[in-house]
VMD Tcl script that builds the backbone (N, CA, C; Angstrom):
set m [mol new atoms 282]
animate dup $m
set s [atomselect $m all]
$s set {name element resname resid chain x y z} {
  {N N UNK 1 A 6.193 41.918 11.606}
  {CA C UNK 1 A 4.993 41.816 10.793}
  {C C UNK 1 A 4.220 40.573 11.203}
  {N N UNK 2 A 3.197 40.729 11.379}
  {CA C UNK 2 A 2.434 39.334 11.454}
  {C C UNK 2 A 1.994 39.031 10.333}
  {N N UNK 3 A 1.471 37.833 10.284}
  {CA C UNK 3 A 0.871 36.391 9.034}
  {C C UNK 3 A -0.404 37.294 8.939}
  {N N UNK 4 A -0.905 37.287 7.654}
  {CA C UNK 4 A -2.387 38.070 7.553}
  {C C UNK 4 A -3.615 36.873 7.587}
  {N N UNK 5 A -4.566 37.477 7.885}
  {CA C UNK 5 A -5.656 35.912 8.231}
  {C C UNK 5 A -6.025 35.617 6.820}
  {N N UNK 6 A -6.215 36.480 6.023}
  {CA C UNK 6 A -6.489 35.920 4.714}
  {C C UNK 6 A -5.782 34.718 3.991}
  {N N UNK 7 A -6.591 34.134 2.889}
  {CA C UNK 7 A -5.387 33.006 2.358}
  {C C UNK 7 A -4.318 33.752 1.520}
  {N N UNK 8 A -3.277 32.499 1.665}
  {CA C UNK 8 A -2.135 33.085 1.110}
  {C C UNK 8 A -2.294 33.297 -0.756}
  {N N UNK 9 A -2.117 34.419 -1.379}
  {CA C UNK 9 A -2.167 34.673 -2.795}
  {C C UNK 9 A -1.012 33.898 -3.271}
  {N N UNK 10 A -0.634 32.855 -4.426}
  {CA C UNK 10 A -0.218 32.182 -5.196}
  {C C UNK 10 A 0.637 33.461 -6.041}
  {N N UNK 11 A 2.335 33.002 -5.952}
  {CA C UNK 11 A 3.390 34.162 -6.486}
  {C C UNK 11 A 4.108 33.387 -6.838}
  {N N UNK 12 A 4.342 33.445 -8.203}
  {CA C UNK 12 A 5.674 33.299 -8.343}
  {C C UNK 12 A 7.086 34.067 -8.637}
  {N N UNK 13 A 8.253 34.048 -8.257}
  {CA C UNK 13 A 9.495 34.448 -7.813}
  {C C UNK 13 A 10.288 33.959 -9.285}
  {N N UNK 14 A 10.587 34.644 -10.160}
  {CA C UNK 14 A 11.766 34.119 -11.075}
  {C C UNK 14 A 13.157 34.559 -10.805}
  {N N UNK 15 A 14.097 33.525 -10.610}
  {CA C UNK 15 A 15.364 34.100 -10.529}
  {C C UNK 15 A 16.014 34.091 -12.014}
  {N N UNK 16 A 16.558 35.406 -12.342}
  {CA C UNK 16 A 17.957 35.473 -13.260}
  {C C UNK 16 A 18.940 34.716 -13.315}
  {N N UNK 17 A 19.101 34.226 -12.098}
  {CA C UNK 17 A 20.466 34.312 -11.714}
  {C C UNK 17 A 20.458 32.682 -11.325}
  {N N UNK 18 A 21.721 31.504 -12.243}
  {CA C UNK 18 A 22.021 30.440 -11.440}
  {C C UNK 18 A 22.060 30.367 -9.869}
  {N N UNK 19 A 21.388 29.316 -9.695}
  {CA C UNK 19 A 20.912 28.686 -7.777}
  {C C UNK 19 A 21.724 27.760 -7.914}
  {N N UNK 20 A 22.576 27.382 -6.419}
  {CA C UNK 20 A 22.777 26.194 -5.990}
  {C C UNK 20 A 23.736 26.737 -4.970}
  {N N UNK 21 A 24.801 25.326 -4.931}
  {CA C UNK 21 A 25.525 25.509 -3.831}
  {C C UNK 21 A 26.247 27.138 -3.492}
  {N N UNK 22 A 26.561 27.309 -4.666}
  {CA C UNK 22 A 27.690 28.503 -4.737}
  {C C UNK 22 A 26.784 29.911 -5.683}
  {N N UNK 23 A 26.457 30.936 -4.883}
  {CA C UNK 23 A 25.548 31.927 -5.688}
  {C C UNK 23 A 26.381 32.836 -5.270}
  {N N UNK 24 A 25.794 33.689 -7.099}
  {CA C UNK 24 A 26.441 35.286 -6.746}
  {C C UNK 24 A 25.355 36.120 -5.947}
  {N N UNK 25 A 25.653 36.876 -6.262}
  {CA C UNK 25 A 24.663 38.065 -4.976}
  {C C UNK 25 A 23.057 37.818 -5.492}
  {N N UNK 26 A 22.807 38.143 -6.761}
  {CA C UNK 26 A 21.172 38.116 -6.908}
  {C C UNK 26 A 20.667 36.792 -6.560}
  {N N UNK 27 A 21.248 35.800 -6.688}
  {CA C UNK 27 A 21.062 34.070 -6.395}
  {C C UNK 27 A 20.993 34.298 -4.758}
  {N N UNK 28 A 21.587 34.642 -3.817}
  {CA C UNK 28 A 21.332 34.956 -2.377}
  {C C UNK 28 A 20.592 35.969 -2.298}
  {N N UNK 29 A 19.877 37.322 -3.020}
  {CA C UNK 29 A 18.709 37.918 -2.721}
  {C C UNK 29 A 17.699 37.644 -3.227}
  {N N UNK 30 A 17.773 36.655 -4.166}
  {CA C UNK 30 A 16.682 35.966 -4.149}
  {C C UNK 30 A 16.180 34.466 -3.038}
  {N N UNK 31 A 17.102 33.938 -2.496}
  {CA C UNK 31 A 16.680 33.152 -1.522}
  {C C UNK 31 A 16.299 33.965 -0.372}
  {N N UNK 32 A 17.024 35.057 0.226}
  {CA C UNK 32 A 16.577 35.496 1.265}
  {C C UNK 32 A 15.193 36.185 0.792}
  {N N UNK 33 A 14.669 36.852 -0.011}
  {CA C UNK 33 A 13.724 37.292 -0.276}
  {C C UNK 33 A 12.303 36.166 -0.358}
  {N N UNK 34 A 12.795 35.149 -0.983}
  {CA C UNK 34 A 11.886 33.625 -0.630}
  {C C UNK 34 A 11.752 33.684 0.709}
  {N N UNK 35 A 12.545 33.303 1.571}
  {CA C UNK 35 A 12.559 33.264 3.293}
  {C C UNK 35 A 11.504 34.175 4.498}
  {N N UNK 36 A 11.141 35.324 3.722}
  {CA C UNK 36 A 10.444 36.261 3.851}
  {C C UNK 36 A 8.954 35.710 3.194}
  {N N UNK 37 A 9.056 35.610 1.505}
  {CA C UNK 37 A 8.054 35.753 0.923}
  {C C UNK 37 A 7.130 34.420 1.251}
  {N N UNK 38 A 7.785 33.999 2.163}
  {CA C UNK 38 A 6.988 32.033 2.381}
  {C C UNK 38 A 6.028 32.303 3.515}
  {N N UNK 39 A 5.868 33.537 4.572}
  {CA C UNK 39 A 5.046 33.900 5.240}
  {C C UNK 39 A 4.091 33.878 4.762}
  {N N UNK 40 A 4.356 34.974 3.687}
  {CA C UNK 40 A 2.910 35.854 3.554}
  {C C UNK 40 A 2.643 35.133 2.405}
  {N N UNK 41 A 2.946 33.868 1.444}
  {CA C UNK 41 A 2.294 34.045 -0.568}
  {C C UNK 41 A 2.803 32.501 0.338}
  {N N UNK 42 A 1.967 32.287 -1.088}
  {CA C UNK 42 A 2.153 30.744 -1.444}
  {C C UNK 42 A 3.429 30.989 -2.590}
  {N N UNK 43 A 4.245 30.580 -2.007}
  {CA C UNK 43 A 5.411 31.108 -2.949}
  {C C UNK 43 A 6.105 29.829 -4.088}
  {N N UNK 44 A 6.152 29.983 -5.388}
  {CA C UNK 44 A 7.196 29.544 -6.110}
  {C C UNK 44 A 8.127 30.228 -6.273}
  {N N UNK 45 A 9.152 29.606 -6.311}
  {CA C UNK 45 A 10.592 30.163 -7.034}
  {C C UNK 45 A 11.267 29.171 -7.827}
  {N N UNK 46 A 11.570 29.780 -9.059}
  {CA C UNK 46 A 11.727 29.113 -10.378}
  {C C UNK 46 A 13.060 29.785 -10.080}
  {N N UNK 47 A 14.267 28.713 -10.042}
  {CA C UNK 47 A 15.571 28.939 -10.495}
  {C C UNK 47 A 16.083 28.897 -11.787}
  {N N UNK 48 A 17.173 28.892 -12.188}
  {CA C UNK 48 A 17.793 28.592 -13.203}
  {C C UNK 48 A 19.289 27.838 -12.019}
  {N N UNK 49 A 18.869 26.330 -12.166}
  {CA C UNK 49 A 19.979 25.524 -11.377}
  {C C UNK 49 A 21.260 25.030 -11.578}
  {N N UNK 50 A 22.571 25.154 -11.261}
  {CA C UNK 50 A 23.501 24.730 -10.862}
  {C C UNK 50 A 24.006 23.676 -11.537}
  {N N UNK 51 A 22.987 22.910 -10.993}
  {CA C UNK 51 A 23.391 21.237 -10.810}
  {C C UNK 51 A 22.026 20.455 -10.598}
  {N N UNK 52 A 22.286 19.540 -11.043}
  {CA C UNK 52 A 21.194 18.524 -10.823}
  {C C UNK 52 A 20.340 18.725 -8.998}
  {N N UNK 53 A 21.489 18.802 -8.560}
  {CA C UNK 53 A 20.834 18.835 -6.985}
  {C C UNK 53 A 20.308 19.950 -6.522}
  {N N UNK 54 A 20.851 21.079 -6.968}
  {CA C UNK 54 A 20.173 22.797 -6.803}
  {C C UNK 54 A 18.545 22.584 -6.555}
  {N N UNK 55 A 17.982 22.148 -7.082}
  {CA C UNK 55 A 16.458 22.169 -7.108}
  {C C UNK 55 A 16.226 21.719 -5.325}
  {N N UNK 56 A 16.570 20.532 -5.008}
  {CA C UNK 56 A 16.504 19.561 -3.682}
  {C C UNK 56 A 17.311 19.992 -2.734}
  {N N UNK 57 A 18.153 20.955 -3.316}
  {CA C UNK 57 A 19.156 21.744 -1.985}
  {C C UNK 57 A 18.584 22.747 -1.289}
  {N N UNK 58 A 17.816 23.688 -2.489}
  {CA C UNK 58 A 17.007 24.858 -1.952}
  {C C UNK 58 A 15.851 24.646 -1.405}
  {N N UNK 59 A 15.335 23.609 -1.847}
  {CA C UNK 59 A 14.199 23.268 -1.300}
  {C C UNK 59 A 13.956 22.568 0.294}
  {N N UNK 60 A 15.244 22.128 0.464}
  {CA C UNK 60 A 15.670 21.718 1.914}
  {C C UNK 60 A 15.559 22.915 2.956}
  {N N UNK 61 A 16.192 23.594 1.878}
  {CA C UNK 61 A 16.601 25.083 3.182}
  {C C UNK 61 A 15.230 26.200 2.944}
  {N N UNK 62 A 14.011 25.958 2.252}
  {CA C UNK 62 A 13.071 26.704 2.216}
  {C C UNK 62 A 11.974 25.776 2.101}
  {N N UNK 63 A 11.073 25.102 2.974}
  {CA C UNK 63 A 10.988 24.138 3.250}
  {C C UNK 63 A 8.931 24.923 2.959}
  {N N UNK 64 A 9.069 26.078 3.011}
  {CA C UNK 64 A 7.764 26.784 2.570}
  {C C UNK 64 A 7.458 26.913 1.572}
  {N N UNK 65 A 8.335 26.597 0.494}
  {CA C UNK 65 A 8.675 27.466 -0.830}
  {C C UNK 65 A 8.743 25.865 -1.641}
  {N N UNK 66 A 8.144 26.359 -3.046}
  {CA C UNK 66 A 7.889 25.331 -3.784}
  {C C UNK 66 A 9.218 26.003 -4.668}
  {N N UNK 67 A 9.787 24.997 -4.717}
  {CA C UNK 67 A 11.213 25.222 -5.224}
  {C C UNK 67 A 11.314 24.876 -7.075}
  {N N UNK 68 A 11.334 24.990 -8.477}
  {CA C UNK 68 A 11.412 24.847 -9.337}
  {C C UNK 68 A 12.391 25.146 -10.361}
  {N N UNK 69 A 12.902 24.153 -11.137}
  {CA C UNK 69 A 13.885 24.622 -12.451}
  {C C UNK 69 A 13.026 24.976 -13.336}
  {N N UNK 70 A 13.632 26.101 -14.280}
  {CA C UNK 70 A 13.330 26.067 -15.870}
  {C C UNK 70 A 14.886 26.935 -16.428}
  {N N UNK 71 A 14.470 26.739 -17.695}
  {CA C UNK 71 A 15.391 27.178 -17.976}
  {C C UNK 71 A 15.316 28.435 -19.551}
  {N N UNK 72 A 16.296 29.265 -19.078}
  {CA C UNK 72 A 15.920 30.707 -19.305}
  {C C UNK 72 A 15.361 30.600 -21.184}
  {N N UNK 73 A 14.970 31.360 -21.915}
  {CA C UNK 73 A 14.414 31.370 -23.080}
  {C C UNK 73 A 13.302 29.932 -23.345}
  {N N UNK 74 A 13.556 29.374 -22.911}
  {CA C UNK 74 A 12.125 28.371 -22.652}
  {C C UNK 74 A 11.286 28.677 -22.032}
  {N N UNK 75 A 9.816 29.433 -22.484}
  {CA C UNK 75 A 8.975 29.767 -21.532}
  {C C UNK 75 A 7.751 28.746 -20.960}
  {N N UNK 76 A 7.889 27.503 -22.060}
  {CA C UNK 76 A 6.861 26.316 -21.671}
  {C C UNK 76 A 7.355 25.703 -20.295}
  {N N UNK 77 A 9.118 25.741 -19.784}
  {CA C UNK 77 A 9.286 25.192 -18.918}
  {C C UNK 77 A 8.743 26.133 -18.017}
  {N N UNK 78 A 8.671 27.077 -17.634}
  {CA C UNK 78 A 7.647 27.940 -16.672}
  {C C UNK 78 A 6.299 28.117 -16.876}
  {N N UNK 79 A 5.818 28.298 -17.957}
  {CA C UNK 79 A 4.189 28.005 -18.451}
  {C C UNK 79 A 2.969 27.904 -16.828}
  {N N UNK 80 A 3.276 26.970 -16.679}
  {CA C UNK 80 A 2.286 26.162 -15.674}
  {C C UNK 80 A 2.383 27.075 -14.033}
  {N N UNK 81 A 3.511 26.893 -14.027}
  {CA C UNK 81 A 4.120 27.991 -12.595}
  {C C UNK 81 A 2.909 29.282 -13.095}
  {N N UNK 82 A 3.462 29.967 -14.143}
  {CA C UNK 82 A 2.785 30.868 -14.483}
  {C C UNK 82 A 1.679 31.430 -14.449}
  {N N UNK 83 A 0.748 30.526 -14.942}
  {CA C UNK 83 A -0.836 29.974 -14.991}
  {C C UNK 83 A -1.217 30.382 -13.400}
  {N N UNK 84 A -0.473 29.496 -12.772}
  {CA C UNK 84 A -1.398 29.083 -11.154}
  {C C UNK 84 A -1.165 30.238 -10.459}
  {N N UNK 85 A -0.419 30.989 -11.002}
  {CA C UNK 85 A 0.289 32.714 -10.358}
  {C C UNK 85 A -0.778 33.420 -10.042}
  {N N UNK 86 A -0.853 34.132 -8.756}
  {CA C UNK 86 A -1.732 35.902 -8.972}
  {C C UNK 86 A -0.815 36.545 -9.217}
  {N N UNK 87 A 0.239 36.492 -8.598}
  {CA C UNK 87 A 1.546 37.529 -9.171}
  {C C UNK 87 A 2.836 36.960 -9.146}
  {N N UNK 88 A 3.294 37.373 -10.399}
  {CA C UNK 88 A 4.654 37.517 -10.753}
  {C C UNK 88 A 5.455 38.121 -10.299}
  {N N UNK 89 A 6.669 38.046 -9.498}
  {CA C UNK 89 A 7.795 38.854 -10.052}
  {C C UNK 89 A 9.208 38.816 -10.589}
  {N N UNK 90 A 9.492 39.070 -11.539}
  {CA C UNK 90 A 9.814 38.933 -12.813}
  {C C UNK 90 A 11.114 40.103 -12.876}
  {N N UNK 91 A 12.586 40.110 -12.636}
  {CA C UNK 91 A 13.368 40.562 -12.957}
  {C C UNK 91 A 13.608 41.519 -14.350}
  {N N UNK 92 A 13.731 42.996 -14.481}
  {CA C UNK 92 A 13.928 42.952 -16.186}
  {C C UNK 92 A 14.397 43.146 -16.823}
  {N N UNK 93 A 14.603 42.512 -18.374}
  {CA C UNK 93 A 15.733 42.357 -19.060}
  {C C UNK 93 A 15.546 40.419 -18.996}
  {N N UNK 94 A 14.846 40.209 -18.492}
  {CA C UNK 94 A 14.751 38.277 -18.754}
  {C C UNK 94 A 14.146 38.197 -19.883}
}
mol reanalyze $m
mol bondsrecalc $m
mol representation Tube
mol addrep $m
């Protein structure tokens, strides 16, 4: 696939699923799916982190990708992510 010439549309990525060192499967299809989605979007991905360091770990290894905590039933901690979004995508059942 090539990069499209247009600008990149503003997305954000919510994960379900705890990020960090040690992930279950949706926590690794959601990074690989970031890895992809950092081409084409101006991508956030809002974890639900690990550990203090989860945020600065992922963000090392996706270096395209605006990397973010919140945390789940708090929707003010995502709020803002939200806002700056053209699109969501949004797991369901969150």
């Amino acid at each position: 696939m090539s990069q499209p010439d247009s600008p990149k549309r503003p997305v954000l990525l919510i994960s379900h699923d705890v990020a960090g060192d040690k992930m279950a499967g949706p926590g690794i299809r959601y990074f690989h799916l970031s890895r992809i989605l950092q081409h084409y979007t101006d991508l956030t991905l809002a974890i639900i982190p690990q550990n203090d360091q989860a945020v600065a770990a992922l963000q090392s290894q996706l270096p395209g990708v605006s990397v973010m905590a919140y945390t789940r039933g708090e929707w003010d901690s995502i709020k803002q992510a939200a806002q700056a979004s053209e699109v969501i995508i949004v797991p369901s059942g969150l």
